[in-house]
N, C-alpha and C positions, 0 to 999 in steps of 0.2 A: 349530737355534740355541738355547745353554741359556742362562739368566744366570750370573754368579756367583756363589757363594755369599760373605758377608759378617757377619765376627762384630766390629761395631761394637764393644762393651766392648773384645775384644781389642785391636784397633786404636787403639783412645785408649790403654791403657795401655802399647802398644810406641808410640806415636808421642810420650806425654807427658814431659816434661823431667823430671828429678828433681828432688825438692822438700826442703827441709830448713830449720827452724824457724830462723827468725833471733834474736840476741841481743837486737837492739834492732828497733824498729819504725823502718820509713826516714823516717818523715815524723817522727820526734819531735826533742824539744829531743837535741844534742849536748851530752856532759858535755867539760868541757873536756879529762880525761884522752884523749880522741880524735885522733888525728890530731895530736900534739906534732911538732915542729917541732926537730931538734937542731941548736942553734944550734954552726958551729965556730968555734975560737978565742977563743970572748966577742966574736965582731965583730957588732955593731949594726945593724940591717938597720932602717932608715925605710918604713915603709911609709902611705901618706898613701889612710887611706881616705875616699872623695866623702860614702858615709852615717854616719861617724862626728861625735860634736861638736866643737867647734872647738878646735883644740890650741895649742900656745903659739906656734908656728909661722904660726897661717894668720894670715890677710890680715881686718882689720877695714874692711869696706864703711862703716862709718860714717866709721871713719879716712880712705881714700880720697876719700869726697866730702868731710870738712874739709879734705883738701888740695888738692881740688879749688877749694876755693871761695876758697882765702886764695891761691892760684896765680892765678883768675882767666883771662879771654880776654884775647888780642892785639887792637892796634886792630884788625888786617885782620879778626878772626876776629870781634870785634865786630860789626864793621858789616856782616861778613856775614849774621850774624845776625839784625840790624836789617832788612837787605834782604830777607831770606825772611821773616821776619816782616811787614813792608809788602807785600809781594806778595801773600800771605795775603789779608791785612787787604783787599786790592781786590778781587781775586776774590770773597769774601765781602759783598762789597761791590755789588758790581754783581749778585750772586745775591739779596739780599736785594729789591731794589728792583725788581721788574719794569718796566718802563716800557712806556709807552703804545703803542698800533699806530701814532699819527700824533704829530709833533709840531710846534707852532705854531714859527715861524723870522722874524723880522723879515726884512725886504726891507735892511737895512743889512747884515745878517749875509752882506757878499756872499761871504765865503770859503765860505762853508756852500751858500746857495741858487747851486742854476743853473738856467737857464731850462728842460733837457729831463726837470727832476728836480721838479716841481711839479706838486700834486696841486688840484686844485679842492675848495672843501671838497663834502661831500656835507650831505645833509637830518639824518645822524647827527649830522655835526659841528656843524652850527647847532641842536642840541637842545643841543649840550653848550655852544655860548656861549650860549645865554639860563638856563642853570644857573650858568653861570662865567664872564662878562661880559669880565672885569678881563682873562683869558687873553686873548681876541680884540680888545680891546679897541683895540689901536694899529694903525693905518690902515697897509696894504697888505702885511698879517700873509700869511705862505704857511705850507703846509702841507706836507710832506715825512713821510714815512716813517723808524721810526725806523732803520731797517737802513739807510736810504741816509744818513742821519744819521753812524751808524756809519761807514761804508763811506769818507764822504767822512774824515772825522777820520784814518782809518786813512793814505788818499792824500794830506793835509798832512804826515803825519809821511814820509810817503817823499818828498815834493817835498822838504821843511828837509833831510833827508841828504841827497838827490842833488846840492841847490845847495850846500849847505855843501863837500860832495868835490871840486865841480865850481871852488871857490874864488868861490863866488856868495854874499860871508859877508852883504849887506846881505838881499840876498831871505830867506835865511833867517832871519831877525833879524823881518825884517817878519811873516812869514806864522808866526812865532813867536807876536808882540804881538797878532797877528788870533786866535791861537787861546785866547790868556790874554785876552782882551776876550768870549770866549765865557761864561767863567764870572760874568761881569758881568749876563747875561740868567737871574734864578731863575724865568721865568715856564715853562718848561718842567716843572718838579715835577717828578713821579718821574722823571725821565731826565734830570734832575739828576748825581746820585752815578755816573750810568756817565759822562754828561760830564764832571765832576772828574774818575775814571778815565784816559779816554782825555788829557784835554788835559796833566793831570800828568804824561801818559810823555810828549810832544813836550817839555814843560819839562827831564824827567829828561834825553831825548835831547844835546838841545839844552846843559845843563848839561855832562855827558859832552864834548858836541865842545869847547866853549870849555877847558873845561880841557885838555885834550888839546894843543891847539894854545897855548897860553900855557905851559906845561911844557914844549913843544917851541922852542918862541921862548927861552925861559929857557934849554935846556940848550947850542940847539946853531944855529949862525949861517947865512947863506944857505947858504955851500957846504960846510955841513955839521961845522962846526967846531967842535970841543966848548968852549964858553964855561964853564959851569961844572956840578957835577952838581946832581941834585936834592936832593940831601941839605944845598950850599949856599945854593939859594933855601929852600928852606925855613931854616934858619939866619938869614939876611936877613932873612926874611920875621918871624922871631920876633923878631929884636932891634928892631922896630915898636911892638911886644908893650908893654901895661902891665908894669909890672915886679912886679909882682903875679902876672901870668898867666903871664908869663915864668919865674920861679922856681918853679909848680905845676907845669906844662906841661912835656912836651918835645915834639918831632918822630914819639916814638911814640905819644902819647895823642890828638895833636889831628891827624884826618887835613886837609889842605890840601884835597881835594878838597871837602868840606862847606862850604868859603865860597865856594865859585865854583857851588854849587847855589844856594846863598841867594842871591848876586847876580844870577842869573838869573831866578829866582821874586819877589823884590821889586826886579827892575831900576827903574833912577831912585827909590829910596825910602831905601836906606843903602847906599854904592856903599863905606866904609870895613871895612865887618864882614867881608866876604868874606877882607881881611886882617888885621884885630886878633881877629876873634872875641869881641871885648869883651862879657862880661855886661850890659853897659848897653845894649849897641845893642841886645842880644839886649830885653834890657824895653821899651827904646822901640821897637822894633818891633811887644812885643805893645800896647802904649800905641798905635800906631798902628794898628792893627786894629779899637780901638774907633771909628776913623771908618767903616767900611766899614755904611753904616747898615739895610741889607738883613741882617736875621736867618740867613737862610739860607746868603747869599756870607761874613757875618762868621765864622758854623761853620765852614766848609771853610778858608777862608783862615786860620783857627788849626789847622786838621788838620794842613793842610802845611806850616805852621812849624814844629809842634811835632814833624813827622816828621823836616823838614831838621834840627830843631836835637838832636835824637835824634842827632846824629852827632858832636856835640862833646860828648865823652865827657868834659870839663873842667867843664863849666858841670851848673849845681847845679838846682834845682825849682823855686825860684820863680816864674819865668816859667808853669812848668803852672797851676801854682794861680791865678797872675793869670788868666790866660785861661779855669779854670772860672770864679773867680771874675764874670767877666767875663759867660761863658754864663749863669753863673743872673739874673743883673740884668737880661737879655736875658729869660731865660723868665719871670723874678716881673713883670717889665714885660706879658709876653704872658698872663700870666696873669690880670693884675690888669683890664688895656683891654678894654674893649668889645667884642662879635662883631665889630662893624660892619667895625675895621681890617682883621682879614683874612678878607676872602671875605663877613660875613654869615652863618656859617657855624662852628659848633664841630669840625665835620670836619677842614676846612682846618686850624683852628691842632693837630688832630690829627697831618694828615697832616706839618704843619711842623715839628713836635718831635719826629716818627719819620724825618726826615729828617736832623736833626741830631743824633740817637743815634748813629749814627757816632763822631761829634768826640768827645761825653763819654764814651763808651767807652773810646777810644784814648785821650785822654789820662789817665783814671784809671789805667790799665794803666801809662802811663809814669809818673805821679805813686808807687805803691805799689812799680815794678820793686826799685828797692835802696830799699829806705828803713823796711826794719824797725824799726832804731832810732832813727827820727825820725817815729813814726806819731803819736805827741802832739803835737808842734808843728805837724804838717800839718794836723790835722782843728783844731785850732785858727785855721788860719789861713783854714782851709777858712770859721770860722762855726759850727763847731759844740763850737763850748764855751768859756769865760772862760780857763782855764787846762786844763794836760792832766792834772791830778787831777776837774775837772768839764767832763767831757763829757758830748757829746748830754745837753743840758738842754733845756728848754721852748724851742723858737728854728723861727722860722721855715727853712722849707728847701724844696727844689723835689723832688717825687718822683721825678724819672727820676733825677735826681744822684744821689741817697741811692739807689738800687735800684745802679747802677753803683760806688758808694762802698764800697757793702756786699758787693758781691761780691768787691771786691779787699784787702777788709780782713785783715790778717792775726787767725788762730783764736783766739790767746788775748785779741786785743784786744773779738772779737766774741764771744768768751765771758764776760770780767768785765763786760761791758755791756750784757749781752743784754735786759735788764730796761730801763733806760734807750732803748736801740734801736728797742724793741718799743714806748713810749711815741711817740719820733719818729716811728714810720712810722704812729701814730696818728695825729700833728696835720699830717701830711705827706697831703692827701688833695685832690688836683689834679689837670687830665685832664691832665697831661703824661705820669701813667704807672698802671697800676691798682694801686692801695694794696693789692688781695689779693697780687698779683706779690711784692709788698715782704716782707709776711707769710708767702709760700710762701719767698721766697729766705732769711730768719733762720731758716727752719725749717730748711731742708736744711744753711745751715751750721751749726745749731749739731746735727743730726743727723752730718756728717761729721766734729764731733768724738767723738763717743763716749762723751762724759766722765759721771761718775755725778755729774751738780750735782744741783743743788735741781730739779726744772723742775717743780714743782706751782704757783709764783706765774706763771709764762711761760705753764703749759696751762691755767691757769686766766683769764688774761688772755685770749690767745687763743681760748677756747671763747665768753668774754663777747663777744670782738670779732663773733667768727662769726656769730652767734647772730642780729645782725641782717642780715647780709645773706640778700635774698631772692631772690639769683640761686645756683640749684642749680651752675652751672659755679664760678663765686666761691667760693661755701664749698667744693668739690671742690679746687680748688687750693690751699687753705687745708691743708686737714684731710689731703691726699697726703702733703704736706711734715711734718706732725708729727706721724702716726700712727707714723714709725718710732720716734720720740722717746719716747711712752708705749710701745710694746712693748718697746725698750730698757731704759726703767727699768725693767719692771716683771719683767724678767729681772734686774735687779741686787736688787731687791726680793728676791723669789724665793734668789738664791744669797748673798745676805749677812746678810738680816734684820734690818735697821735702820729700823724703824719710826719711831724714834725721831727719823732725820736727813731721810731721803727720804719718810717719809707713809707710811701703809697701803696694803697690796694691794689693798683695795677701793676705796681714790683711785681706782687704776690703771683698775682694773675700771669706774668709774664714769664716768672720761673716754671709754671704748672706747662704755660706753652711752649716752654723750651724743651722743657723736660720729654713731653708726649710728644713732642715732635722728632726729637731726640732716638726714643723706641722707635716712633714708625719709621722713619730711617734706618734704623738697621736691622728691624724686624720683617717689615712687608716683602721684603725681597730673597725670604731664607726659610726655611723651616725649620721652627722653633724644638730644639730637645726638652729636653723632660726640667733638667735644672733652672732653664729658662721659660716655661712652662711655670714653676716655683714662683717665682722672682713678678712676674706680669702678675699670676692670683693676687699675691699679697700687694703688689702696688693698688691693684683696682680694686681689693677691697677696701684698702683705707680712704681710698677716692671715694668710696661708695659710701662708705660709714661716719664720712663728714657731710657729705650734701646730703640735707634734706626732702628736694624731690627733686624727678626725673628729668624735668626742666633743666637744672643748673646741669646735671651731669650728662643730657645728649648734647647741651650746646658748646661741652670743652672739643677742641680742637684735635682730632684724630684719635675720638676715643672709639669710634665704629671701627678704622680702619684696625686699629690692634687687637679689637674683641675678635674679628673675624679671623686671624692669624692663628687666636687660640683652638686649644681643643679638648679631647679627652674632659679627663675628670676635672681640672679646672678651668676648661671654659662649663660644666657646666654649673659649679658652684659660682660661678660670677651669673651665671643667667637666674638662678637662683635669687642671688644677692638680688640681683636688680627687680623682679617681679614682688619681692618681700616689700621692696622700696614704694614699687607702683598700687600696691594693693592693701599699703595701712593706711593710707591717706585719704579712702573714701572714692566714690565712683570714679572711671576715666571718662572722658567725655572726648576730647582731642582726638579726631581722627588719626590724624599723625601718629602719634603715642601710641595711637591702640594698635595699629598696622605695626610699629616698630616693635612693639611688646608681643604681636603674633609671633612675627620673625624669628622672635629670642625664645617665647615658648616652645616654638617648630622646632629650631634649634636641640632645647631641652629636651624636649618629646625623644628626636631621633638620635640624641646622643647615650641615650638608658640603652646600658645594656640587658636585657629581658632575661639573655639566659643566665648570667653570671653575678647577677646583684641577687641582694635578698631583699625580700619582701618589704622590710623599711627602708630600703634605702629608694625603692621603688615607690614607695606610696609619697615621700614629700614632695619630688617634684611633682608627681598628678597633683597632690594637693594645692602648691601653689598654682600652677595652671590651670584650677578649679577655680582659685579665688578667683582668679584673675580675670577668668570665662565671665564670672559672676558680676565683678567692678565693674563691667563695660558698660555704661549708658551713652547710647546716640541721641538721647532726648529725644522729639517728636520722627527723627529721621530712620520709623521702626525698622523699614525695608532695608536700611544700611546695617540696622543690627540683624534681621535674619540671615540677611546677605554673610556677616562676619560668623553666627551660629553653624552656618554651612561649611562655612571657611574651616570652622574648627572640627568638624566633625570628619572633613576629610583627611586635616592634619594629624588628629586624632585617634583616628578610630579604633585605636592597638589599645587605647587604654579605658579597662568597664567604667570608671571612677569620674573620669572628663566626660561619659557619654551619658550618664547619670546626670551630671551638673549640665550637661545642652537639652534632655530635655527639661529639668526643672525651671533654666532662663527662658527657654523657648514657651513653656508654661506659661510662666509671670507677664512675656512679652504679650502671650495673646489676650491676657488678663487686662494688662495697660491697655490694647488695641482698644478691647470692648469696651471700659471706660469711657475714652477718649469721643466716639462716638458710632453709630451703625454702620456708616458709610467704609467703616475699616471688617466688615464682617467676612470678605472674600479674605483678606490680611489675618484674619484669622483663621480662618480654614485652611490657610497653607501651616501655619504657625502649627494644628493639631495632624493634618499631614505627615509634617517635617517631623513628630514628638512620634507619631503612628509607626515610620517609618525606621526609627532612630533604635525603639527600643527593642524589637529582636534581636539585634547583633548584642544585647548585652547577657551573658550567658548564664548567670543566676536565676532560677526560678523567683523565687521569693520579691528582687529585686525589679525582674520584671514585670509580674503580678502589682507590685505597689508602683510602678509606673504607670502603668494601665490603668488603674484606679484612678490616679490623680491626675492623670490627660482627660480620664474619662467627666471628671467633676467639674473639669475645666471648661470643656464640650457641653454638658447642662447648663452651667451656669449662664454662657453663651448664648443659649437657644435651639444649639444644635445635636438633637435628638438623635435622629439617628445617626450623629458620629459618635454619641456616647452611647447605644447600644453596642455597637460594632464594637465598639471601645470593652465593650463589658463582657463582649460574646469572645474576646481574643483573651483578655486574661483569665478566661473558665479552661480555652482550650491551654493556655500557657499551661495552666496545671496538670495535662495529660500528657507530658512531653515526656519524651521515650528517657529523655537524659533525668528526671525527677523520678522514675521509674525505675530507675537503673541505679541502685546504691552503691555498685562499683563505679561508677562515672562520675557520680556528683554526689556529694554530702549535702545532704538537705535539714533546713532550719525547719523545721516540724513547727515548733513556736511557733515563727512569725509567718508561715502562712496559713497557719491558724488565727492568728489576729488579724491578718488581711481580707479571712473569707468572713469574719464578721463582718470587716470593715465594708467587705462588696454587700453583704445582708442591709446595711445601714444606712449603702448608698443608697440599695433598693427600694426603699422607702420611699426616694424623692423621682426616682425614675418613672415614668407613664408606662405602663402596659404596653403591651405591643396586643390591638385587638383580634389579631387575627392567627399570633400564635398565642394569647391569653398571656395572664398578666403570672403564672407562676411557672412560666417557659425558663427562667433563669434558673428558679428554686430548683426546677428537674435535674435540670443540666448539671447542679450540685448534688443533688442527692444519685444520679451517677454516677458523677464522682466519687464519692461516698462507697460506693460500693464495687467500682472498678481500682481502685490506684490499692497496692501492696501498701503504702508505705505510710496507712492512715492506718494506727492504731485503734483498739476498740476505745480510749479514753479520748483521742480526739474524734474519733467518730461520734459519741457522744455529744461533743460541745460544739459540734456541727448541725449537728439534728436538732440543741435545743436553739442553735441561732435562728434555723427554719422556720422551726415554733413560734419564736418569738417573731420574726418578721411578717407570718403568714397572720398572727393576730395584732398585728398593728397595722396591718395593709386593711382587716375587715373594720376598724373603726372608721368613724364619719366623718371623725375630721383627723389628718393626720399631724403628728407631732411638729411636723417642719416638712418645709417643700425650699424648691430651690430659689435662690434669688433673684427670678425672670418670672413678671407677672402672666408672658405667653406663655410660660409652660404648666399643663391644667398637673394638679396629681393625681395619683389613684379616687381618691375621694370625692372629687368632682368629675372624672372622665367615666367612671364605675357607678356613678351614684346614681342608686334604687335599682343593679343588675342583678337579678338573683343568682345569674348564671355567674357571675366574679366569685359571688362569697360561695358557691357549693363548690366551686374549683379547692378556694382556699381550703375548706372544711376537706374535702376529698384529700388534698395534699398533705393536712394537720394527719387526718389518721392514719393514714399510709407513713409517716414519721413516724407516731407514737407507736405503731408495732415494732419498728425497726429498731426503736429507741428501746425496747423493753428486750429486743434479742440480743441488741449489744450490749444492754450493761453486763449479763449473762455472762458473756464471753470472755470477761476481762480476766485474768487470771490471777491478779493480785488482789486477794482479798480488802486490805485497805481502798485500795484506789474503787472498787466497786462498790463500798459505800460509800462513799465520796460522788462517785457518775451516779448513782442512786437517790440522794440527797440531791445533787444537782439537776435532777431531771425533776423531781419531784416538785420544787422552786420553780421551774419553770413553767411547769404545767397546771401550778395554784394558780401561777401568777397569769397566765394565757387564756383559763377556758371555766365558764360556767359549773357551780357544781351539780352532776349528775350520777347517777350509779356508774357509768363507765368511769367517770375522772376517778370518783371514789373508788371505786377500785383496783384502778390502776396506779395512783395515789398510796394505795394501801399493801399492794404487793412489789411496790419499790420502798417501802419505809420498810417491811420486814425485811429484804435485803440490806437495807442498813443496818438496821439491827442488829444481825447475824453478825455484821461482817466490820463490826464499829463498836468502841465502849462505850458502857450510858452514859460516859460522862463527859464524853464529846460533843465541844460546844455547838458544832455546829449541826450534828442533830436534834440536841434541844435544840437550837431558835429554828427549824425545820420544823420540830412539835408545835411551837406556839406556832409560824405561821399557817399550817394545818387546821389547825384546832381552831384557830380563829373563820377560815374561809369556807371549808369543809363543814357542815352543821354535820355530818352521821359518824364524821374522820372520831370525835370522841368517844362515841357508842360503841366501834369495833374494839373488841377487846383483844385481839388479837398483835395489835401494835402498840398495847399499854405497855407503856415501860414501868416495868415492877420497882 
């Protein structure tokens, strides 16, 4: 058996494509003389490209919504709208309000209580009436659960439809009235707002049937006879109509169905509006709301007027504004009386104004919906100004209204007035709502305008406001809301330079110092809850998200001392943020910087929680504190950067992914070292040390194996031989580890340390011999392998055996394909050259393969894949060894297992045939492997 002989240069330069200097480079700008276009006949071709600017042709999106907007909805579309909107609005509703586990129920409430659904109170419950008296207060009170509470509401509304189908219209009528007399009991509190809820869809229900059947009565007579359509009762029904309302009005604007909800919700109270729709009934009914003298039933009961009258798309605002109006005389009354009325207790009329945020929500939203240009006459009527050139003046006002007021106010109203604004929510300071709420909400709008105003008299008010409050969370929600406000300006500062109109840079600078000085003052001395926790993320990151680098934002004034105060999950998304920041800008170099950004990653490293996070939330912090590992250049001062490699490795060492990236810098660094000059070669011997040392703690086979490789390449390149044997001799033994062996322990990448042991075969090449254990000491050590580990299948065993192949006859050519790039290191070629004893090792080695190679393909069980490792041996062994009767026939009894076990008309045993046929001169003569 001989090898082949092989003249690599040849072969590259008969294999290589011909090459020829091109005119232009492919990646550059095109001149436009390129690639012209001959236009025939002078005909015009449109071509409408997506990334061009907009031509005379396209379509103006701001045009679109103008016509959208003076087009407008249909009533149906309207009120369908209304109706997703209201559904919303309850769901959000009953989410907002948790209610209670038990809830007290009068003994009169007999639609509610049954006898098998009553709970005794327990010893809990008698803590909570000698707390809250008034609750249990009324003789032969039961207790029920709220879910059967639930539960039973649910079984009303299907009792009213079954009897209502059943033509049972009084019972459902009745057990209608029983369920609107429910919201007459507000002792129930939080489970309140799900009772509106629930009782309001039996009203809606109930609404629905009535009309239903009166349209039905209207069109069409017992036995079915069409009396008239609906298009004429409605007709009818208008010429009732003021003549007023009649001439705005038609049959498209005002749906019919909205008066027969309203008669239903105010039965027995205005039985006429259902058919006039009269604006008047519509005020006297809010006029009558103010008898309903319970605070809490009066809220709700203007909810759902003001939802039903949301449908008469004809009638004007007044009516909302009556009925804020109405709510704040109700709260400055609750505000002004005694503990004593409700409860004893500042809680209670807490819990009682957070109860009826609801109503003045919803109705500001309807107050502001169309009414852009009537926003002067409303907040006038509102109380908040003499005329709509002076508003918000010195005037009393309730602070939940004005936080809700202000939210819906439209931007430029809330911009010319911002000043004024910021005075009311000063004398606006009432528990109905927390006056900082009010101060964070002007902040963020008049932050989501953008606009470059004045805001030095606004940050300066506001800083003064701040300044006394002594709750660290208060000033945090303050100072969230208009820090974007000075970073904004102080960007318009910056790019315009108008000192003169907006202030000086150091205003700017001097609010950011107030402000951070401000937190560390009443943060470093407390420990920070969860809500304030909130409040410090979001200020630091917008700090973080305007400066550019790391520079400008370690040198602001007590930003260490509040990052350290943090914790949990967002201090670590700010260390995040900030590593993001230090590591897209290209190397660090600053000691300082690097030391600080250890800190932060130390930090990040021991704030992951290991057991409770998942897997990505785990991997991005490693990942930044990989980059980060990576960014670090000390320039010539290497010994500082191994010194830091170690640092990290200690901080580190929990995570495989960070110890991956210290040895690949620690690589690089010994790479630099050798460079630079010899005298650093002790500086690199620790450098492959410290990579030696690093990479058993990382507990992937596969990952350890491809460290070892590339310490070991690094180590040759070097000079240094025997650390890249040793190098070579660790990652054979990696492969025999009890844990790669044990496929309950570890899941093994099959692949890629099958790509790895070529890769070791490749290295082999450029490695010396070791003369005294011979130069195929390594190949053994593999083909043990090979035949010791479970977990090497017979198709990777295969493409194991022909690596061997392949290396053992590139090691006997004369000159070898590539050697490493260190002239002191000889290769095989020259260290072996004219040994006989080298090349009969190799030939020894070759045939002890090719048995083993011919028992395994044997073994494979899948037929396909067995001509495939068949075909694949067969390539390697044209391609390796002289031809002789053994090749040929070994040659010849792997193509008949192809054969067998593959169709003829698979490509890749023909081009097997041709290469065959071409090297083989007898491979054609056997008739045995012709393919018929």
């Amino acid at each position: 058996m001989e090898f082949k002989p092989r003249n690599y240069r040849g072969e590259e330069e008969a294999h290589a494509l011909p090459r020829s200097r091109a005119v232009t480079h492919p990646l550059s700008s095109r001149s436009s003389s390129f690639h012209t276009v001959e236009v025939i006949d002078d005909e015009k071709i449109d071509f409408d490209d997506p990334l061009r600017g907009p031509s005379a042709h396209a379509i103006d999106v701001e045009d679109l919504q103008n016509d959208a907007s003076t087009t407008g909805l249909s009533s149906e579309d309207a009120i369908q709208v209304q109706a997703k909107e209201w559904t919303s609005f309850k769901r959000l509703l009953m989410q907002r309000f948790s209610s209670s586990k038990m809830v007290s129920v009068a003994t009169t409430s007999d639609v509610i209580v049954r006898s098998d659904k009553i709970y005794q109170k327990s010893s809990s419950m008698h803590l909570q009436e000698l707390d809250d008296p008034q609750k249990f207060a009324e003789e032969g009170a039961k207790v029920i659960t709220w879910q059967e509470y639930v539960s039973r509401l649910h079984e009303l509304k299907d009792e009213i439809s079954r009897a209502w189908r059943a033509e049972d219209r009084v019972t459902s009528l009745k057990l209608s009235i029983k369920v609107a007399r429910l919201l007459m009991d507000t002792s129930v509190s939080q489970f309140y707002p799900t009772l509106f809820v629930l009782a309001t869809d039996v009203m809606d229900m109930l609404g629905d049937m009535v009309w239903e059947r009166i349209k039905r009565k209207a069109e069409f007579s017992e036995d079915g006879t069409t009396i008239c359509s609906l298009r004429t009762l409605r007709q009818a029904i208008f010429a009732l109509m003021p003549k007023k309302l009649a001439t705005t009005g038609s049959a498209k604007l005002v749906p019919l169905e909205s008066f027969f909800h309203a008669f239903v919700i105010f039965a027995l109270l205005e039985f006429d509006f259902k058919f006039s729709g009269s604006i008047n009934n519509l005020n006297r009914l809010v006029m009558m709301t103010r008898g309903v003298a319970d605070p809490l039933a009066s809220s709700y009961c203007r909810l759902y007027m003001v939802h039903c009258a949301q449908k008469l798309l004809t009638c004007d605002g007044e009516y909302l504004i009556s009925c804020t109006n109405d709510i704040k005389i109700v709260l400055m009354r609750m505000i002004s009386e005694k503990e004593a009325t409700y409860g004893n207790s500042s809680s209670n009329k807490r819990l009682l104004v957070s109860l009826m945020e609801p109503t003045i929500e919803y109705i500001m939203k309807c107050i502001f919906k169309d009414a852009n240009q009537q926003v002067g006459n409303i907040l006038v009527k509102l109380g908040l100004g003499r005329n709509e050139s002076e508003l918000f003046g010195k005037i009393s006002f309730v602070s939940i209204i004005l936080h809700h007021l202000l939210k819906e106010l439209p931007n430029e109203v809330v911009s010319s007035n911002a000043t004024e604004i910021l005075h009311l929510i000063e004398s606006c300071n009432d528990y109905s709502f927390d006056q900082c709420l009010n101060y964070r909400l002007l902040g963020f709008r008049l932050g989501e305008m953008g606009s470059q105003m004045n805001i030095n008299a606004i940050i300066d008010k506001v800083i003064q406001v701040i300044a006394h409050f002594n709750s660290l969370d208060e000033y945090l929600k303050v100072v969230d809301a208009y820090v974007d406000i000075v970073l904004q300006n102080q960007m318009v500062l910056l790019d315009f330079l108008l000192p003169e109109k907006y202030g000086l840079v150091a205003d700017i600078d001097s609010y950011l110092d107030a402000i951070l000085e401000g937190v560390s003052k009443r943060a470093c001395n407390k420990v920070i809850d969860e809500s304030e926790l909130e409040s410090l993320q979001s200020i630091f990151s917008k700090l973080l998200a305007h400066f550019n680098n790391l520079e400008d934002i370690f040198a602001l004034n007590h930003f260490f001392e509040i990052l350290d105060v943090m914790y949990g999950s967002s201090r670590n998304i700010i260390n995040m943020h900030i590593l993001n920041i230090a590591t897209r800008n290209g190397y660090i170099h600053d000691p300082a910087i690097i030391q600080l950004l250890l800190e932060i990653s130390q930090s990040l490293h021991d704030g992951i929680d290991l057991f409770n996070m998942k897997d990505n939330d785990i991997q991005q912090p490693g990942r930044l504190i990989s980059r980060f590992v990576q960014m670090v250049d000390y320039g010539i001062e290497m010994e500082h950067h191994l010194t830091f490699l170690v640092e990290c490795r200690a901080a580190f060492g929990s995570t495989e992914e960070l110890k991956e990236t210290l040895v690949h810098s620690c690589n690089c660094l010994a790479i630099k070292a050798m460079k630079e000059a010899k005298k650093h070669m002790n500086f690199v011997k620790s450098c492959i040390a410290f990579s030696e040392v690093t990479i058993p703690s990382i507990p992937a086979c596969h990952k350890q194996l491809n460290l070892y490789l590339e310490t070991a390449e690094v180590a040759l390149v070097c000079g240094l031989v025997s650390h890249s044997d040793g190098l070579i001799d660790s990652a054979v033994r990696c492969l025999q580890t009890p844990d790669l062996m044990d496929g309950f322990q570890m899941l093994i990448d099959v692949d890629a340390v099958l790509s790895l042991i070529r890769k070791l075969c490749s290295l082999l090449v450029m490695v010396p011999g070791d003369p005294e254990q011979g130069a195929t000491f390594i190949p053994k050590s593999l083909l043990s392998l090979v035949s010791s580990q479970s977990w090497i299948t017979p198709k990777v065993r295969t493409r194991i055996l022909c690596a061997i192949i392949s290396l053992s006859a590139t090691l006997s050519q004369n000159k070898l394909p590539y050697h490493p790039n260190n002239i002191e290191i000889l290769g095989n070629d020259l260290l072996f050259f004219g040994d006989s004893s080298y090349l009969q090792d190799l030939v020894s080695l070759s045939e002890f393969v090719l048995k083993e190679l011919c028992d395994v393909i044997q073994q494979e069980p899948s037929q396909a894949d067995r001509g495939s490792m068949a075909l694949e041996a067969c390539n390697c062994i044209a391609s390796s060894f002289k031809v002789n009767p053994e090749i040929s026939s070994i040659c010849s009894s792997l193509m008949e297992t192809a054969q067998v076990c593959l169709s003829s008309n698979n490509k890749y045993l023909q081009s097997t045939m041709e290469l065959l046929g071409e090297n083989l001169a007898s491979f054609s003569a056997a008739p045995s492997i012709t393919v018929g």
